[in-house]
C-alpha positions as CSV (number, residue, x, y, z in Angstrom):
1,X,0.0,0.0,0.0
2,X,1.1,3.5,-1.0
3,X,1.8,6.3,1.9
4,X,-0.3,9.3,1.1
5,X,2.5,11.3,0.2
6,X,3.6,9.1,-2.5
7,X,1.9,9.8,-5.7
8,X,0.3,6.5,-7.6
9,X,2.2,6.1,-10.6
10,X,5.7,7.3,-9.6
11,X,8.0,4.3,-9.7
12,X,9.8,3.8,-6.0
13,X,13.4,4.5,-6.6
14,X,15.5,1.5,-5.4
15,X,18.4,1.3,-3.2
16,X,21.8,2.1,-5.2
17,X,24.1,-0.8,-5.3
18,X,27.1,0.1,-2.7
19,X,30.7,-1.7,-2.6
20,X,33.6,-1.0,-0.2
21,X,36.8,0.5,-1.7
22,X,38.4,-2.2,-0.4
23,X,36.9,-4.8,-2.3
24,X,36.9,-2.7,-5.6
25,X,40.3,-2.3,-5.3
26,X,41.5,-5.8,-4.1
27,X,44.4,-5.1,-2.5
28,X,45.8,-2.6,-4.9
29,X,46.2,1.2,-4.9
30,X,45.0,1.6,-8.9
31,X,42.1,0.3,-10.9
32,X,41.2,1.2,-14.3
33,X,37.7,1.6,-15.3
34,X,36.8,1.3,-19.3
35,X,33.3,3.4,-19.8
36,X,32.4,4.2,-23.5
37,X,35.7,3.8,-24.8
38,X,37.9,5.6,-22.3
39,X,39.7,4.4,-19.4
40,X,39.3,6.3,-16.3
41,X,42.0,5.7,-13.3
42,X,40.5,5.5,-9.9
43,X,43.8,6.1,-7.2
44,X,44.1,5.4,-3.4
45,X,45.9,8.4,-2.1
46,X,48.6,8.1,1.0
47,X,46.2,10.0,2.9
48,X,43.7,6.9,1.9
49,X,41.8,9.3,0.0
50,X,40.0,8.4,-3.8
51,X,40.7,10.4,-6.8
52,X,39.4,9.4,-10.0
53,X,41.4,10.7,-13.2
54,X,40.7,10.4,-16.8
């Protein structure tokens, strides 16, 4: 059943799909990431921070 405050027709958004760092990156400080046609390097920082580079 529908809360009130939800409109009938509008599709209920689903949860977005999460994974750790940690497993993403297996071990390893640099993954590369292939989306239409261009790799994209996703870097573990020394300060353990993510930066994602083209």
């Amino acid at each position: 059943m529908r809360s009130s405050a939800e409109p009938a027709g509008v599709p209920t958004a689903l949860p977005v799909r999460r994974i750790s760092s940690q497993r993403l990156l297996a071990g390893e400080r640099e993954l590369v990431i292939q989306h239409m046609g261009n790799e994209y390097h996703l870097r573990l920082t020394r300060n353990g921070k993510l930066i994602l580079t083209k």
